[in-house]
N, C-alpha and C positions, 0 to 999 in steps of 0.2 A: 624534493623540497622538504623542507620541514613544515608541520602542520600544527598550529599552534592552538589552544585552547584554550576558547574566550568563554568569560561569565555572562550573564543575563541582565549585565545592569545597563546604563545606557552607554554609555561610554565605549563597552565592548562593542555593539549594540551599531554604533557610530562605525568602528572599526570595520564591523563584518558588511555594513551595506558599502563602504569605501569601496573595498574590495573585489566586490560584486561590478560597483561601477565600473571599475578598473578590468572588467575583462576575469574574474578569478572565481574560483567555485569553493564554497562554505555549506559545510553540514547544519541544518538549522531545523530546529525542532518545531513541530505543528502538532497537534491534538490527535494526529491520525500515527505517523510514524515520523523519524527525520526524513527531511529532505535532503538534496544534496542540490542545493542552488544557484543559479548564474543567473545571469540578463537573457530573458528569453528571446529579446530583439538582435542579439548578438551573435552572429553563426560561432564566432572562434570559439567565445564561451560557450557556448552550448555543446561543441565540438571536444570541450574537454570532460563534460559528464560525460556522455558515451565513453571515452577512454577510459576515466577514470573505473566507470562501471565495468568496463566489458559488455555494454547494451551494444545487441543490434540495432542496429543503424532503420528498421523498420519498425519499431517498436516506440511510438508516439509519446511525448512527453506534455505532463500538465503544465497549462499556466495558472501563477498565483497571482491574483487584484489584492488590493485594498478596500474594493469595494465595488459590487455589481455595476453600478453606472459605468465603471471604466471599460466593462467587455465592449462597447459599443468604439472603442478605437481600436479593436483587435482581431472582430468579427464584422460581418460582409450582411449578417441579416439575426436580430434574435428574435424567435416568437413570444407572444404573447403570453403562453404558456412559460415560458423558459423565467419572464421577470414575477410570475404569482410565485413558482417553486424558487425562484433565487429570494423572494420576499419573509416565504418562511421559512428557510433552512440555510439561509448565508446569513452571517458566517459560519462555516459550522463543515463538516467532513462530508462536501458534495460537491462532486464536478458535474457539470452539463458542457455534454460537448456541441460544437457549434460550425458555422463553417466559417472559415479565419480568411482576411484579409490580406496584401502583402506585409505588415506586418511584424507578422509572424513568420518565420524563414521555414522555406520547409524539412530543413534538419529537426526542428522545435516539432513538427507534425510528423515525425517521421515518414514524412513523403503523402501524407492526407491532406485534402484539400478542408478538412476541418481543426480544430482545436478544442482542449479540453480547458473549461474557465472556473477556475476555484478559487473562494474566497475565503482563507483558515482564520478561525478563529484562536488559534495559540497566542498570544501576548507578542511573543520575541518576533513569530513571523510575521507576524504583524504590523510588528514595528519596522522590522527589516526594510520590508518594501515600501512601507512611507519614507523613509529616512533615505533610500538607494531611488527613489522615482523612478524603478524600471519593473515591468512585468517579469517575474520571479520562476522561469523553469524549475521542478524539481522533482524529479524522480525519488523513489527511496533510495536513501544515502546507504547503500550496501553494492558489496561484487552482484555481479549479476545473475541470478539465481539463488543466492542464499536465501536466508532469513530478511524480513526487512529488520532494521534496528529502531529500537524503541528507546537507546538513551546513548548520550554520550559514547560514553564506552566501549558500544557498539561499533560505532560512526568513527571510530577512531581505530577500533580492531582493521576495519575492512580496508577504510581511507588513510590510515595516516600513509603520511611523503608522495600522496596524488593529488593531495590540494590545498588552498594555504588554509585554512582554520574550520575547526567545529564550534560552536555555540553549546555550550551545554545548558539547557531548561528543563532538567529532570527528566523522569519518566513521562513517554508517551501517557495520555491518557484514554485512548480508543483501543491501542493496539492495532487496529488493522487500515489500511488505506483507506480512503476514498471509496463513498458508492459511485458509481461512474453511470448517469445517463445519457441518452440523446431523446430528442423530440422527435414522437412519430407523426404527430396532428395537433390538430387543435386542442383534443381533450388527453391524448395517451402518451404515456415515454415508455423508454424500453431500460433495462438495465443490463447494461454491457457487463459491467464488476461490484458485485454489491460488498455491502459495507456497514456500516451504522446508520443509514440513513435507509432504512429498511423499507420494501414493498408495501406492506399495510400505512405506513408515513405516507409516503408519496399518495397514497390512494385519498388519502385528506384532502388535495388539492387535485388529482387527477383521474378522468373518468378511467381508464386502465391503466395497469402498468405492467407490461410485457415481461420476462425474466429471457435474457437472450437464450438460445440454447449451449452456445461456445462456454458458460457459466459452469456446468457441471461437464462438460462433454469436451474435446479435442477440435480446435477446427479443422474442417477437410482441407487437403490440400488447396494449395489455390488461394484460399480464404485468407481476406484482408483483415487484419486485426484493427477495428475502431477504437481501441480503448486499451492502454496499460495492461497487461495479465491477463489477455487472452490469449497469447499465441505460443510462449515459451516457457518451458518446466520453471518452477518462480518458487520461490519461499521456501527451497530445502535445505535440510542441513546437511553436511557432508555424510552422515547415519543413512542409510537407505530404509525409507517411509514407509512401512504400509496401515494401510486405515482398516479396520476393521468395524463393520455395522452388528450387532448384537449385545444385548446385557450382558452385564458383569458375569455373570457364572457361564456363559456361552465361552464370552471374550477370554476368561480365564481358560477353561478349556483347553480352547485354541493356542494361547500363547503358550503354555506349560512342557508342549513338543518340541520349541523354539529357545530354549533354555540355557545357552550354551554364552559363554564369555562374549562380552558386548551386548550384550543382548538385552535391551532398555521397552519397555513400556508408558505410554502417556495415557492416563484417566482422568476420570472428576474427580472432584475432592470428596464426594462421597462412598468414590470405590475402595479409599485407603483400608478400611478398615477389614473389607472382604478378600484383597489382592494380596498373596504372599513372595511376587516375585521383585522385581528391580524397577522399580516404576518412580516417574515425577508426575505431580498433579497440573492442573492447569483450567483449575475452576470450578465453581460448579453449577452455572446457567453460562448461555451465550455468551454475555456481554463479559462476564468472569475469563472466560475461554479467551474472547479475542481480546485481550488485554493480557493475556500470560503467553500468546501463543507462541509469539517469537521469541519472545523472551525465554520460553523453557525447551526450544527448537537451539537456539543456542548454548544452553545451559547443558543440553546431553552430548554437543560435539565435544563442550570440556568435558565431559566425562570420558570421554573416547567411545563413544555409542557406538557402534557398526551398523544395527539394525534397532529402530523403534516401531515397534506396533501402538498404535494410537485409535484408543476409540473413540469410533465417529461420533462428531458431534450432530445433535437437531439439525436438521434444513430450514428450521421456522426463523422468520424474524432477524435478528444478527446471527443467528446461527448460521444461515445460508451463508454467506460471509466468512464464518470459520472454517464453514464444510469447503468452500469454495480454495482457500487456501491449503486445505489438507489434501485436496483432491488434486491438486497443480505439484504441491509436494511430493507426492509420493507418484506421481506421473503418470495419475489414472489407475494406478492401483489399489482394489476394494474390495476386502471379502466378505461377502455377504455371508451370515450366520444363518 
């Protein structure tokens, strides 16, 4: 099919929730990364993200409200806790997962008796889903395991002639998904995939807050994935990834053996000055990082990268969240200096 590309005014706006009604999947931009959108009440539509991505079919998708009251026609029970944390950080880049009612089809949970409830605050998806009156699936609008995309261009590199339109509303402005939790109790959550909506946040409104282990670690066999980007290699670029932990003059070091055609490295922006080899930047604190990160993960497959070394970012704060994506990128591989 041809894949057309609409602006951000209303009129497009009009067009792309049509569309949605209509059974059809549109790339549409949120604060976190694009999505790639259907009617989540819809099996057929929903049934065409997975294609279009190449998602396993076990691999659970979010839904997008309008607005936290609505989770209660989509979900079978929400705590107490779950409307304090939707009170201060909806709208805004957090899902809390819940346990879903019928619904929700269980294509849209990838076979979980739960569901993930997000409410974006990006303008255009925002409007989407008022304007389409249907609860909003949307995984990141990329093939499945790439890079997520953070603009247009992206969403169109991956998707065009898979689905009828992308929305173009600029650059992402988070760069990375969704922090992803579930409710442990009355006082604690846990977080399945963290995000911009960081651990020390949540500790505002809650007495703990767990870090799952699947976050930095592989799950065991067996093991059910709750939540989006725990269970399969996510966020690489065709370049084969590895992360390295150590300062600049370590990380230098190391890469300098590694020197041979193709052969790309990613630092902060305060390494430029120290690094003499083939390198792109990509920030230089956390929240810098996860806002460059896919965006310069794609930026070296145009290069024709073969191999990038990338040093690791912080675990602190958003940084967990970029570590969390470098670590799923490079498929658990990490060399410690």
């Amino acid at each position: 099919m041809e894949t057309i590309l609409l602006d951000d005014n209303e009129a497009d706006l009009i067009r792309a929730a049509e569309l949605i009604t209509k059974g059809g999947v549109v790339g549409i931009p949120t604060e976190t990364v694009y999505g790639l959108g259907a009617d989540a009440s819809n099996p057929v539509a929903v049934k065409r993200i997975f294609e279009a991505k190449g998602r396993p079919a076990d691999n659970p998708l979010i839904v997008h409200l309008a607005d936290f009251s609505e989770a209660k026609k989509y979900t079978s029970s929400i705590p107490e806790l779950a409307y304090r944390i939707a009170e201060k950080f909806c709208p805004g880049p957090l899902t809390i997962v819940l346990p879903k009612n019928g619904s929700i089809p269980m294509i849209t949970s990838g076979g979980l008796d739960t569901v993930g409830i997000r409410i974006p605050s990006h303008r255009v998806m925002h409007r989407i889903i008022e304007l389409s009156g249907c609860p909003i699936a949307a995984p990141s609008a990329n093939t499945s395991g790439l890079p997520s995309p953070t603009s247009a261009s992206h969403v169109m590199d991956d998707m065009a002639g898979k689905i009828e339109a992308v929305v173009d509303g600029g650059q992402s402005e988070f760069g990375v998904e969704s922090t992803v939790i579930s409710v442990e109790n009355e006082s604690s959550v846990r977080i399945l995939r963290p995000g911009c909506v960081t651990r020390e946040m949540l500790l505002e409104v809650c007495g703990d807050v767990i870090i799952d282990h699947a976050i930095l670690h592989e799950l065991e066999a067996g093991q059910t994935a709750a939540s989006p980007g725990m269970k399969y290699k996510h966020y690489s670029p065709k370049a084969d990834v590895v992360m390295v932990e150590g300062n600049i003059s370590s990380f230098t070091e190391y890469v300098k053996n590694y020197m041979e055609s193709g052969v790309y490295s990613l630092i902060y922006d305060c390494d430029a000055d120290y690094f003499p080899y083939r390198y792109m930047t990509y920030g230089s604190n956390s929240s810098e990082q996860a806002h460059w990160l896919f965006r310069r993960l794609r930026e070296l497959d145009e290069t024709g990268a073969k191999k990038v070394f990338v040093r690791a970012p912080s675990s602190d704060g958003v940084g967990l969240a970029v570590y969390n994506r470098l670590i799923r990128a490079a498929g658990f591989e990490v060399i410690r200096l």
